[in-house]
N, C-alpha and C positions, 0 to 999 in steps of 0.2 A: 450416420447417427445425429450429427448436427443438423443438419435441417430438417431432421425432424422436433430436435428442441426449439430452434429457433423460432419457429410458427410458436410452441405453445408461449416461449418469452416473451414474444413481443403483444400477446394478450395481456401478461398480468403486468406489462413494462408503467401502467399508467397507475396502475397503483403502486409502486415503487415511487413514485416522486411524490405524494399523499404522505407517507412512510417515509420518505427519506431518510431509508436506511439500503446501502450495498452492499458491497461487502465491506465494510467496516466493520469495527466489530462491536458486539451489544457493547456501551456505557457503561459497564459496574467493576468493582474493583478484584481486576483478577487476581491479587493476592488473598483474596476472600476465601479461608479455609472450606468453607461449606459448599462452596463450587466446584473443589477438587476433590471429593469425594475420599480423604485420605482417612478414613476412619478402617480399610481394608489393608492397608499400608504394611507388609512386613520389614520391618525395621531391622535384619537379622544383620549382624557386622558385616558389612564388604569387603573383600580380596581386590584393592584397588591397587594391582600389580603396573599397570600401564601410566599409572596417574605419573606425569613431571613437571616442571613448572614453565617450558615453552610453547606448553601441549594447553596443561589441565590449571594451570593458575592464574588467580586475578593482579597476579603482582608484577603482569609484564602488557606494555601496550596491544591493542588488538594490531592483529599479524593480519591487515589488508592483503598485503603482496600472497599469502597463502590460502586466503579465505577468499578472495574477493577478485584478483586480478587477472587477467585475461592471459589466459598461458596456450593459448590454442588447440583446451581440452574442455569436455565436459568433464568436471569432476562427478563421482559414486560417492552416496552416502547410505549406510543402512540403519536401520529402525529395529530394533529386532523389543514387541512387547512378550511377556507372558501372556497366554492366551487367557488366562481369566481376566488380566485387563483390558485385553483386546473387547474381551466379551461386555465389562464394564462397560468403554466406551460407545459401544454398539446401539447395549440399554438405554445410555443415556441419550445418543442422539436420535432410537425410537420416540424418547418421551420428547424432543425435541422437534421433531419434524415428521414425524409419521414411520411408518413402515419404510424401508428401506426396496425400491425399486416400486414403488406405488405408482408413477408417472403423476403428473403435474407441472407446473414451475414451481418456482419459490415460496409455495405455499408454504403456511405456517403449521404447527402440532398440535399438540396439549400442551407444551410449555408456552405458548405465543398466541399472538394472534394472526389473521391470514398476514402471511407472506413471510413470517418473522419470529424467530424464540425469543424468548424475555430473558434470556441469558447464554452464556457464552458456553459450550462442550467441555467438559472438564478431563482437569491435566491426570496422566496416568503416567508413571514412571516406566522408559522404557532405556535400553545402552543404545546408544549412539557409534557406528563403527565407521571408521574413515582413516582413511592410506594406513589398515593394518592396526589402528590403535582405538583403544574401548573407550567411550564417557560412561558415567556409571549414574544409570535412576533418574534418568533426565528427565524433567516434564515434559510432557507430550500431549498438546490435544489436538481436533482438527478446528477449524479457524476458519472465517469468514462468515456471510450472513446468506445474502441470493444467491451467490454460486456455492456456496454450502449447502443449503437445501434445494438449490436446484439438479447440482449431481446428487446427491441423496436420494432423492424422491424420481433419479430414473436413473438410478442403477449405475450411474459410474463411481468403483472405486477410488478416482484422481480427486481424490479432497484434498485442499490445502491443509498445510499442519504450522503450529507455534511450535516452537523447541523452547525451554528455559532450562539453561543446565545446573540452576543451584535452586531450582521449584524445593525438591522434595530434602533441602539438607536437616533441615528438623526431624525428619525421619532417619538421616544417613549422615550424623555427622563428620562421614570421613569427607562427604563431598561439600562440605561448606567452601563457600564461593567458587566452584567449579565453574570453570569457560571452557570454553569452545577459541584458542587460540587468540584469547582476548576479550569474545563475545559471549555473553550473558545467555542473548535471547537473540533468535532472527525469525520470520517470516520462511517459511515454504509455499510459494504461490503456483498454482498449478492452472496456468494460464489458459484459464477458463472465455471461452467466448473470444477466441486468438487461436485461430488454425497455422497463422504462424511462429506461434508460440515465441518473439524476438521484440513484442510491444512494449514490454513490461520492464525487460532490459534495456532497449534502446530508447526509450523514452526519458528514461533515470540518468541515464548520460547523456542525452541531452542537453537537460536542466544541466547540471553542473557542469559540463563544458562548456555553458552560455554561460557561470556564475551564479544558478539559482542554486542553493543548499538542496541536497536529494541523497537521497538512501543509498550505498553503494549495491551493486545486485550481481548474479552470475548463475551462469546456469549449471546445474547439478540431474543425475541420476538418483531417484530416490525409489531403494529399493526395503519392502518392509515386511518383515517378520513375524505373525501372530500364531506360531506354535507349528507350522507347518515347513518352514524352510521360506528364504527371500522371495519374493513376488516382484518383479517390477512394476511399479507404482506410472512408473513415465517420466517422461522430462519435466522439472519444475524449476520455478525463476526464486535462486535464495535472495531476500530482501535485507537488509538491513534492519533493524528498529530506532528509530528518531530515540527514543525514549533507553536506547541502552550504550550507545558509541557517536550517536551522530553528533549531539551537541559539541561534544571533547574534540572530535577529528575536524568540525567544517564551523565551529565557532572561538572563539579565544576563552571563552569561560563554560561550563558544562552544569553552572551552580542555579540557572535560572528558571523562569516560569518555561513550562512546556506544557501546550493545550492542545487536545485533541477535538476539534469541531464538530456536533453533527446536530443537527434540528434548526424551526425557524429561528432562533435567536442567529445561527450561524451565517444567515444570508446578512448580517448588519444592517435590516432594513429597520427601517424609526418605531421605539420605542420595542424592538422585541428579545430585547438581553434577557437570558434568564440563563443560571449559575448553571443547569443541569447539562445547557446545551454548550459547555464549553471544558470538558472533562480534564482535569490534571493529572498530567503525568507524570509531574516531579514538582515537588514543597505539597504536597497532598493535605499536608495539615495543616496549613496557612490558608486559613476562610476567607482569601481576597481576592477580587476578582477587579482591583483597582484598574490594571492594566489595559483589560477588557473594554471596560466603563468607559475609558480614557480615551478609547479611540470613537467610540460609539460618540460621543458630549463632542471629541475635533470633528469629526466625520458630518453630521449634523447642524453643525453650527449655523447662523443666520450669518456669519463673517464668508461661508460660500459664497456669498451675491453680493454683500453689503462691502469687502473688505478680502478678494482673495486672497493677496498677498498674505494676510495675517492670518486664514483661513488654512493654506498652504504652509505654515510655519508652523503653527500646532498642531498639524495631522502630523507631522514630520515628526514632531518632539515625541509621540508617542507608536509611531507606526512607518515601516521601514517601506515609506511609497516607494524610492526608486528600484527597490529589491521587487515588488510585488509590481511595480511595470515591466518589468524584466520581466520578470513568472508570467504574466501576461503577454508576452510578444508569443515567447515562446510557445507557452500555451495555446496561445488562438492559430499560431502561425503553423504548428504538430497536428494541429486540433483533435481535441479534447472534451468530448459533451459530459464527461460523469465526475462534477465535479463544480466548484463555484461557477454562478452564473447561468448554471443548470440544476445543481443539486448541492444540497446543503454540507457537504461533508467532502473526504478525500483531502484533507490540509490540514498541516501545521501549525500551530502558530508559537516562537522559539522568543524571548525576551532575556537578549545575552545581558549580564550586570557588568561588563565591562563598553559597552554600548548605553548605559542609563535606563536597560530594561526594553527597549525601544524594541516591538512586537516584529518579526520578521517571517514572512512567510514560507513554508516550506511544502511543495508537492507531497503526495503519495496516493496509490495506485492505483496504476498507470495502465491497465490491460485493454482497455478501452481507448487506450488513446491511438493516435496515426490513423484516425479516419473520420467522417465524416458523425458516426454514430445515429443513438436511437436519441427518443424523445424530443421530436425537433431539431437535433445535431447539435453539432459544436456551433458557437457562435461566430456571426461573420467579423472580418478585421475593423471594421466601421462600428461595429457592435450595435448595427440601428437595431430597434427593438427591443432592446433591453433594458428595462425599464428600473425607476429608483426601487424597488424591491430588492433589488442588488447593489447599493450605492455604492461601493467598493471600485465597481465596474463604471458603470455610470455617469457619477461626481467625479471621480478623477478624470476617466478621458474626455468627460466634457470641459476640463480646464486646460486650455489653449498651450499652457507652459506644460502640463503632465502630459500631453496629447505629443508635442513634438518631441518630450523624450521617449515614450510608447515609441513613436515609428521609429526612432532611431535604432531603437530594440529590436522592433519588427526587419532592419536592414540586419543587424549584426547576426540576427538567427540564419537569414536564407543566404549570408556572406560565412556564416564558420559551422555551429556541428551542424546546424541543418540545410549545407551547402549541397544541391542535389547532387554532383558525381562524388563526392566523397560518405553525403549519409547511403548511396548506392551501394557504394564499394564497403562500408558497413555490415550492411546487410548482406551480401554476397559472405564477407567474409565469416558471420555467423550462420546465417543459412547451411552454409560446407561444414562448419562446426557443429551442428548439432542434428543434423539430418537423417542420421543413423541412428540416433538418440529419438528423435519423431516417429521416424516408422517400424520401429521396432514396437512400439506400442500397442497393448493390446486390446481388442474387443474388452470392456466392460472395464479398461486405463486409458479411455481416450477420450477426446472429441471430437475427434477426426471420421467423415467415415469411409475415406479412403488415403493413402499418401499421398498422390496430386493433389489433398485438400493443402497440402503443405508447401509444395512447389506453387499453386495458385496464389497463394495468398501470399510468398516473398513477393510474385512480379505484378500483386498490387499496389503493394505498398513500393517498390519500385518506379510507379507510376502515379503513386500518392506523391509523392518525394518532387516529380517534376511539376506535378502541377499546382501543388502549396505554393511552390518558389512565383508560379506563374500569376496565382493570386495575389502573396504578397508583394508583386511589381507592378500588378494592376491597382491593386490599394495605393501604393507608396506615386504613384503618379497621379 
């Protein structure tokens, strides 16, 4: 089944960077009542027998070790909606993307234009069942942008889904501030265009075993319920959300700007900031975009040529360069095409206030990543060709002092998690974890179109692993 998508991907691949839009998700503000269509909402009192507060409340830290930590299981999650909001959300992403199993890529519907809807699938309250115990009226929708419309419009049921478990408590006040073991909201990534389905995770720990800030992820069974009994759905990668635990667990303060990137202002090339392309995640109400600006006016400066050293000093005051050379070793050394430098979107950006605000960059995702990719590929370690349209990229590694910390980055990535017999032995050990969980997958929950798509593609990445290291010792010499 996959290569027959993939021919038609790699047609509409060049209008996607036009668009620079992936799977990201549309820009507008998901708590916006008129996207979630709650006007059908039975508000009827809940029997919330299972609710406790190690489980179901906001008044105890999120429970990583449970949610999140590698136990040497796939964990099972089930979905179970009423099937008239099954049906809801169905309607909804016809008007969003067309007919459902139409063939095409990522074409766009009547809500959008080609490649893309002008808003985001709305959330429909479904329980949430996991080791035994009920969440109650969770919001539910599915999520993403091209790989959303691209399974859509050929017939795979493996759509990604958002979970927020206190969406609908205006409707239910028994669930006001309901979590999920701590968690608000997380990602279901349904490791779209990854026959090894271990990118999305392995890439995430990556990052943060080098010390870049990254989502914590794990892999889950997602099985779902629309009126007829559980269906498995397939294997899919749980993400974290930057915007609901990350700040609190991987920075000292959780109180600051957090921006979600996507359009040309996000490439930080001269003169193209514009407030739409740089979406907030948290202080929503605060019309300021100081922080932004801030680095745009250091980044830019005439003090680049005239006056490094001083040039150097005020990018720093307002933008966390050594964090973002790090993100960059990593990143070009994993390699990585969907995503700065290539595409305007897929990052962070996190301004802790016990820090002075000072912008820091954060990945996210990763499904793409560990390979050479499409649209040109990932960039090489010298970065020739990459022109001031990405100064980010560019202005820094052209300064001789950012440039030798870069490769020392670039040493520490192929010397610790992306040392090749230990990211090997990674891999092996997820591979074995989740590979019954792979093939058990079905015609019309996959994108496989056989199981050896899955054994090939660990002992590429196998093979990816030796020869990145080989690259980055050919660079570093």
């Amino acid at each position: 089944m996959i290569s027959r998508f993939i021919s038609i991907f790699l047609i509409v691949s060049l209008f996607l960077i036009s668009c620079s839009k992936d799977d990201s998700e549309i820009m507008i503000d998901n708590n916006n009542s008129s996207n979630n269509s709650e006007d059908n909402i039975d508000s009827t009192a809940l029997d919330i027998s299972d609710w406790a507060v190690n489980t179901h409340s906001n008044d105890i830290d999120p429970d990583y070790t449970e949610v999140y930590e590698n136990n040497g299981t796939v964990r099972r999650m089930d979905i179970v909606f009423d099937a008239s909001d099954w049906s809801l959300m169905l309607e909804d992403m016809s008007g969003l993307y067309g007919t459902f199993g139409q063939g095409g890529g990522p074409g766009g519907g009547p809500g959008g234009g080609p490649g893309f809807a002008s808003e985001n699938p709305i959330f429909r309250p479904a329980d949430v069942y996991y080791n035994g115990t009920q969440w109650y009226k969770v919001g539910a929708r599915f999520k993403g942008n091209s790989s959303l419309a691209f399974s859509w419009r050929n017939g795979v049921w493996k759509m990604s889904f958002k979970l927020d478990f206190d969406e609908f408590e205006d409707d239910f006040p028994e669930i006001e501030n309901q979590r999920f073991y701590g968690f608000k909201q997380f990602s279901l990534k349904n490791n779209f265009d990854d026959e090894s389905q271990l990118r999305e995770k392995v890439a995430a720990d990556i990052f943060r075993e080098s010390g870049v800030p990254s989502p914590r992820t794990q892999f889950y069974e997602i099985y779902v319920d629309h009126g007829s009994g559980p269906i498995y759905f397939g294997l899919y990668t749980m993400v974290e959300e930057p915007d609901d635990t990350l700040a609190e667990s991987q920075f000292s303060n959780d109180e600051g700007n957090l921006y979600k990137p996507d359009g040309n202002g996000a490439s930080f090339s001269y003169g193209s900031f514009n407030e739409e392309d740089f979406v907030k995640q948290s202080n929503e109400n605060e019309s300021d975009w100081g922080d932004i600006q801030n680095i745009y006016s250091a980044l830019h400066s005439n003090d680049r040529i005239n006056n490094p050293e001083l040039w150097r000093n005020n990018l720093e005051a307002v933008f966390d360069v050594d964090g973002f050379l790090n993100y960059l070793a990593v990143n070009t050394v994993i390699q990585n095409w969907d995503t700065y430098g290539r595409m305007t979107h897929n990052y962070y950006l996190y301004g802790n206030p016990d820090n002075n605000g000072i912008l820091t960059w954060v990945p996210w995702d990763n499904n793409e990543s560990l390979q050479f990719g499409k649209m040109g590929g990932s960039l090489p370690l010298n970065f020739n060709g990459v022109g001031n349209n990405w100064p980010l990229i560019s202005f820094i590694y052209n300064d001789s002092s950012y440039r030798d910390i870069y490769d020392g980055y670039v040493l520490g990535v192929i010397n610790g998690a992306f040392q090749t017999s230990y990211i090997q032995s990674v891999y092996t050990q997820y591979a074995s974890m989740i590979e019954s969980s792979v093939i058990n997958e079905q015609q019309g929950y996959t994108f496989l179109e056989s199981p050896s798509d899955f054994q090939e593609a660990v002992s590429t990445l196998n093979s990816h692993a030796q020869n990145r290291t080989n690259a980055a010792n050919n660079y570093l010499d």
